[in-house]
C-alpha positions as CSV (number, residue, x, y, z in Angstrom):
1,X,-79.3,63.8,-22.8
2,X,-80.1,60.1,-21.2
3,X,-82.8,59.9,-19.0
4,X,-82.0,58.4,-15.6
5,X,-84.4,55.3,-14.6
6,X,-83.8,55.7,-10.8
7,X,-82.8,57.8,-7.8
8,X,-79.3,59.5,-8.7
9,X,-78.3,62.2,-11.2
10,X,-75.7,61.1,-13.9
11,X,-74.3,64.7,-15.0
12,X,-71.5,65.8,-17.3
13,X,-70.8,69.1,-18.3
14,X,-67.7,70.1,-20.5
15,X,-66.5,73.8,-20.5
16,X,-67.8,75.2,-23.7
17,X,-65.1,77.4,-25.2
18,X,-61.8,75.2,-25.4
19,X,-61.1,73.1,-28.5
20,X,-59.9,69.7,-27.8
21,X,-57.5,68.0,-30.2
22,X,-58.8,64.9,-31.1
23,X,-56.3,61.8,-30.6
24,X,-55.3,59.5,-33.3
25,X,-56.3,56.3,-33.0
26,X,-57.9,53.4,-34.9
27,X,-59.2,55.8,-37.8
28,X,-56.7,58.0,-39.7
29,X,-59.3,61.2,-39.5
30,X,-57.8,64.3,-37.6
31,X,-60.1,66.9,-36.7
32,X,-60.9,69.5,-33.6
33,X,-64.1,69.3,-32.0
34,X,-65.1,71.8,-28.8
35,X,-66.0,71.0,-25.7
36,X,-69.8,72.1,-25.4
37,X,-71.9,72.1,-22.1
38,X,-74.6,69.6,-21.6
39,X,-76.9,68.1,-18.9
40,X,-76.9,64.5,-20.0
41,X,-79.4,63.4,-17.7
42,X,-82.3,64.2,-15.6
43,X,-83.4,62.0,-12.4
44,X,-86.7,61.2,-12.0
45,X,-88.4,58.6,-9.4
46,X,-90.2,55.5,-10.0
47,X,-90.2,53.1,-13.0
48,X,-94.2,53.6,-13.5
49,X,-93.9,57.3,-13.7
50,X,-93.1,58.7,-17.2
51,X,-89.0,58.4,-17.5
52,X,-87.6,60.7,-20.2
53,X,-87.6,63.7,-21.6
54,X,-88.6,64.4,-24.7
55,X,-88.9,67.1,-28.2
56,X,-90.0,70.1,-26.9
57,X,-92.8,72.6,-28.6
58,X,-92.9,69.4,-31.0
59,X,-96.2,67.4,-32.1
60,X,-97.0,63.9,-32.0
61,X,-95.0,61.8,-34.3
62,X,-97.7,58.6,-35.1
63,X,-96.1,56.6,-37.7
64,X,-94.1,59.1,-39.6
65,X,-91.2,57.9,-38.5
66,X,-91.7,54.3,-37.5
67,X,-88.1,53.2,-37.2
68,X,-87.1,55.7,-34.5
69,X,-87.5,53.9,-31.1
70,X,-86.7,54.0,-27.6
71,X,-84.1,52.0,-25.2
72,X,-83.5,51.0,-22.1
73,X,-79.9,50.4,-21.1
74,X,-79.9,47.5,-18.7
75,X,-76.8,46.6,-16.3
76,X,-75.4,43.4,-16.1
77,X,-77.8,41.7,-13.4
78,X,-80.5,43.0,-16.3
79,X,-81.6,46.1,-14.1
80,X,-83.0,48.8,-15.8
81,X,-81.1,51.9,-16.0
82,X,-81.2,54.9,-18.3
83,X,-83.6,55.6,-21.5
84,X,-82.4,57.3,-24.8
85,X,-83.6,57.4,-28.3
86,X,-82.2,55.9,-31.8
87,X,-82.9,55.0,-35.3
88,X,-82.9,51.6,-36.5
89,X,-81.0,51.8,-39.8
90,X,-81.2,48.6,-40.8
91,X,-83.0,45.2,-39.7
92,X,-80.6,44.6,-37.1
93,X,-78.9,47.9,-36.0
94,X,-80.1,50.7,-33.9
95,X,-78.1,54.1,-33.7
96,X,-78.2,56.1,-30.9
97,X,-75.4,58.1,-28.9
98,X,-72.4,57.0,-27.3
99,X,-73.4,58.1,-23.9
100,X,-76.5,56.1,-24.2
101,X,-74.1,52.8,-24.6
102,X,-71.6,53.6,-22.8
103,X,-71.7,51.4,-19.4
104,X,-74.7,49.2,-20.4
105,X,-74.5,45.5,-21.3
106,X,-78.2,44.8,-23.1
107,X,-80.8,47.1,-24.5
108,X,-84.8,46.6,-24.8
109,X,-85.8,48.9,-27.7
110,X,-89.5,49.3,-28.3
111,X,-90.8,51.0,-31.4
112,X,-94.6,51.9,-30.7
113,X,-95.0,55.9,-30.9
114,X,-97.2,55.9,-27.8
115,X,-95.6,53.9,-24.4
116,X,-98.0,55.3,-21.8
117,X,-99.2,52.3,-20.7
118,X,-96.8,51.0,-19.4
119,X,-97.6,47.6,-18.5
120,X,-99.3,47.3,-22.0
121,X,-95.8,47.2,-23.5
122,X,-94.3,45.3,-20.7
123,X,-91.9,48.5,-20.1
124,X,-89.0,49.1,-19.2
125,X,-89.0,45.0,-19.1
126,X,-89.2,43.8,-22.5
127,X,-88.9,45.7,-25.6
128,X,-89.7,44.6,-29.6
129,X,-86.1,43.6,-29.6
130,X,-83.5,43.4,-27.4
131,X,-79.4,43.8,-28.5
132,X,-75.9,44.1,-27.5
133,X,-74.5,48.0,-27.4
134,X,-71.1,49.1,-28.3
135,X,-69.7,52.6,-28.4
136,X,-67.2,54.7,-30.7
137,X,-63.9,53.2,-30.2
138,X,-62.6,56.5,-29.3
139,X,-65.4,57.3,-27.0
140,X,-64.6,58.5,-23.9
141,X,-67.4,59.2,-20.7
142,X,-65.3,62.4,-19.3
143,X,-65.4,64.1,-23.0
144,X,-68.1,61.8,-24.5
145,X,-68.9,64.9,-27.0
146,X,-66.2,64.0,-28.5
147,X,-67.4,60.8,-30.0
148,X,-70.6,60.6,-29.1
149,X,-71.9,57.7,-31.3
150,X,-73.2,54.6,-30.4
151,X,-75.1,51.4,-31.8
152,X,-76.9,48.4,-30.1
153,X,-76.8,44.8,-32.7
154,X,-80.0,43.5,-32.2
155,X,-80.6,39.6,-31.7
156,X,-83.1,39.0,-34.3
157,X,-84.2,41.4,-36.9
158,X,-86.9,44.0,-37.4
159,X,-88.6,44.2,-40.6
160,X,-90.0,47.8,-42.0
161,X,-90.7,49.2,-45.5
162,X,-87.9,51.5,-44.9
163,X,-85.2,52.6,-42.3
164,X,-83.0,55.8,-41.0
165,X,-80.3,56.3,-43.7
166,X,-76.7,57.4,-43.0
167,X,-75.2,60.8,-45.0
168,X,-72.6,60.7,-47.2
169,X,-69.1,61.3,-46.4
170,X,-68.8,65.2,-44.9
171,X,-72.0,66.1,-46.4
172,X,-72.7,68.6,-44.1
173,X,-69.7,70.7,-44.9
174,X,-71.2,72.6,-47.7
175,X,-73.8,73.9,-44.8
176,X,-71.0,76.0,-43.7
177,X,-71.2,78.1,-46.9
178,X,-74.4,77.8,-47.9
179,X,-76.3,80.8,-48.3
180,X,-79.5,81.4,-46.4
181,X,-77.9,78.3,-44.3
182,X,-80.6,79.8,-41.3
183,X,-83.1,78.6,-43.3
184,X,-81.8,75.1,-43.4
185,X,-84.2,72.5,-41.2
186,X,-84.4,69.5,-39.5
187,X,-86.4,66.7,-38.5
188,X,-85.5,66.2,-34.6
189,X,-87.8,63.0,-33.7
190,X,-87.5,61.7,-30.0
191,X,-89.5,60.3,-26.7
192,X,-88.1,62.4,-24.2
193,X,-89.3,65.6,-22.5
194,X,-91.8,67.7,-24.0
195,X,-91.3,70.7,-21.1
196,X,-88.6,70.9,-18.7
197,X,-88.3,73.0,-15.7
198,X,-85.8,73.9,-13.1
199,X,-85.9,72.1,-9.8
200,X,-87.6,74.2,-7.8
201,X,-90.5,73.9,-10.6
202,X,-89.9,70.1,-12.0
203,X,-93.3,69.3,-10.5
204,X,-94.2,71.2,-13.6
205,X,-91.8,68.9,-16.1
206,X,-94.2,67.3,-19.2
207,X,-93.0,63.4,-19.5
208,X,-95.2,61.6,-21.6
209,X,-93.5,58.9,-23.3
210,X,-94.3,59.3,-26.7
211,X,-92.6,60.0,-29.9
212,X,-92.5,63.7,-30.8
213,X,-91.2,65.7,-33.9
214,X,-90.0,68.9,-34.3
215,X,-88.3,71.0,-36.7
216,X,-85.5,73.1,-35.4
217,X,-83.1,75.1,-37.8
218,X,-79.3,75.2,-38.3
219,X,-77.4,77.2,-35.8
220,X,-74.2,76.6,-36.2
221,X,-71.5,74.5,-37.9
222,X,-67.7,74.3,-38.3
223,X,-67.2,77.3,-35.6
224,X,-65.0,77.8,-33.1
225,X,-68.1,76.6,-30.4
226,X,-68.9,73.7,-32.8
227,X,-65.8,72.3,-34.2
228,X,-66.5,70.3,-37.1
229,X,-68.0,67.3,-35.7
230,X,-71.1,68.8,-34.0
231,X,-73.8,70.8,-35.0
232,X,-75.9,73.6,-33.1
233,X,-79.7,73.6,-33.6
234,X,-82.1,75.9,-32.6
235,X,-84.6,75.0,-29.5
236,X,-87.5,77.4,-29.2
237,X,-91.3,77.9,-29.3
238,X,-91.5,78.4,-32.9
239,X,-89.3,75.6,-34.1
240,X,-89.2,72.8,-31.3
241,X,-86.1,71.1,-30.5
242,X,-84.9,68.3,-27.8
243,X,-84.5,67.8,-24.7
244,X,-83.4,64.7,-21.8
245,X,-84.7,61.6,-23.0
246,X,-84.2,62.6,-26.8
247,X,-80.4,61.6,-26.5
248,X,-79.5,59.3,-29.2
249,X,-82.4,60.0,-31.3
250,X,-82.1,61.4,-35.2
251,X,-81.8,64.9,-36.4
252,X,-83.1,64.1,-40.2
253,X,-81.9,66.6,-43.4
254,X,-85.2,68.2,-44.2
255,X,-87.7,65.7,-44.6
256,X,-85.6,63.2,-46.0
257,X,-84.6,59.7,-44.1
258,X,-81.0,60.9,-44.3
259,X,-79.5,61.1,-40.4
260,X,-77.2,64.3,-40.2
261,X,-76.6,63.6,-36.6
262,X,-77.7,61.9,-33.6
263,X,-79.2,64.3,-30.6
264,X,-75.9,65.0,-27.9
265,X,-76.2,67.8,-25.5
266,X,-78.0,70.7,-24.4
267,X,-76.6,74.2,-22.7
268,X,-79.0,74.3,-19.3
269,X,-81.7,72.1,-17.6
270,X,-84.7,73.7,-19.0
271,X,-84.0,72.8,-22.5
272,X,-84.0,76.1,-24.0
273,X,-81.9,77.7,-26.2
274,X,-80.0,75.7,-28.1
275,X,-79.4,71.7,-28.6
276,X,-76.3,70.1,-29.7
277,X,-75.9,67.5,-32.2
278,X,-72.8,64.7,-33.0
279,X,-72.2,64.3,-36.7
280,X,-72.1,61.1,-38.0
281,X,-71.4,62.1,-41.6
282,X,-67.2,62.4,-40.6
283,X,-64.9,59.1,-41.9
284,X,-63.9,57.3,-38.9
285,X,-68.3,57.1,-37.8
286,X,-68.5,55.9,-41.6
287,X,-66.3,53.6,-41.4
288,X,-66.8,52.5,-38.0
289,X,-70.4,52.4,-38.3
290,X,-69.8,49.6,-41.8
291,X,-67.9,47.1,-39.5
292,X,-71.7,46.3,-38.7
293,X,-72.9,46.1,-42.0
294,X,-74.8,42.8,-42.2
């Protein structure tokens, strides 16, 4: 769920009951994932005016979570086009979704929790760090919730005491079994929309561009609706959840650092129900993801 910076929608949605065999390629992994339904992006007018969506029914982040930031994907003639989320998980990578890098040749990442002022941070100009993204080998933009992982090499790096971590190999597996597994929580963490309303309403639509946090619980995993490289969180009033904007940006394990999955999709335009996240704990992300290793 990218936020548009412009005039035009950029929309996918994928029928959310068929399971899609996933193609061999450069990793040796063979699993099924389902198509799932999203609204990946939400237009909005004006550069000045608050530009993505963000964790809804969440609170104000501060500097719990100083390594999550926000990106701008730039075109080639270094035009500003779409915001996401991501993690920086180490001084010179940022994770985020594939959609998010898909179709973008730099990034400007900034990593201040509160980007109101706008010209204050020089936004969406000049981030903290600007980087080259690359997507999932296998990712592709007409079923991008396939593969929906993507990471942007930063030119210099960023310092912190610590960074977003990576899980262990299919460590979210033994979720699927788990007893009282709707009791099982995560730390969703994003600077996209905080409300978001259908058209007729969007006047209504809560944009500040700020880094939230909420808390939503496990849904589902390893269904027939999931497949076994996404996960289905809940997206309420009582626990928060995400929403445009937030694409791209970390779903922790509990409180811990550990990334189960980077925010994907979401089911309808108001940002309620459910939200859909991409695994990254499968082999071929793993293994893909350490080709960057510094």
């Amino acid at each position: 769920m990218k936020l548009t910076l412009g005039t035009w929608d950029r929309t996918a949605v994928a029928p959310s009951t068929v399971a899609v065999p996933v193609p061999r390629g450069r990793f040796e992994a063979r699993r099924k994932r389902v198509c799932l339904a999203l609204a990946a992006a939400l237009a909005w007018t004006g550069l000045n005016v608050a530009p993505a969506n963000a964790v809804t029914h969440g609170v104000l982040d501060g500097n719990g979570h100083p390594y999550v930031g926000l990106m701008v994907a730039k075109d080639s003639e270094g035009e500003p086009q779409w915001r996401c989320s991501g993690t920086l998980i180490s001084p010179t990578i940022f994770l985020t979704a594939g959609h998010c890098t898909a179709g973008a040749a730099r990034v400007e990442i900034w990593f201040d929790a509160d980007l109101t002022d706008a010209s204050a941070h020089d936004y969406p100009d000049q981030g903290d760090v600007a980087g080259t993204p690359y997507s999932h080998p296998l990712y592709d933009e007409a079923a991008f919730y396939l593969y929906d992982l993507g990471v942007v090499v930063l030119d210099e790096e960023v310092s912190m005491p610590e960074y977003g971590a990576l899980p262990e190999l299919n460590l979210l597996d033994k979720l699927a079994t788990q007893r009282g597994r709707q009791d099982v929580t995560f730390t969703a963490v994003g600077y996209g929309l905080q409300r978001s309303f259908p058209d007729a309403a969007s006047w209504k639509n809560q944009a500040d561009r700020v880094r939230m946090v909420a808390y939503p619980k496990l849904n589902q995993i390893n269904t027939g609706f999931t497949g076994d490289g996404s996960l289905v969180l809940s997206n309420n009033a009582r626990t928060g959840g995400t929403c445009f904007g937030d694409s791209g940006g970390p779903n922790f394990i509990g409180s811990s650092n550990v990334i189960a999955g980077v925010t994907s999709f979401g089911n309808n335009d108001t940002c309620a129900g459910t939200g859909g996240v991409y695994r990254v704990d499968r082999v071929d992300d793993l293994e893909w993801l350490n080709t960057f290793n510094d």
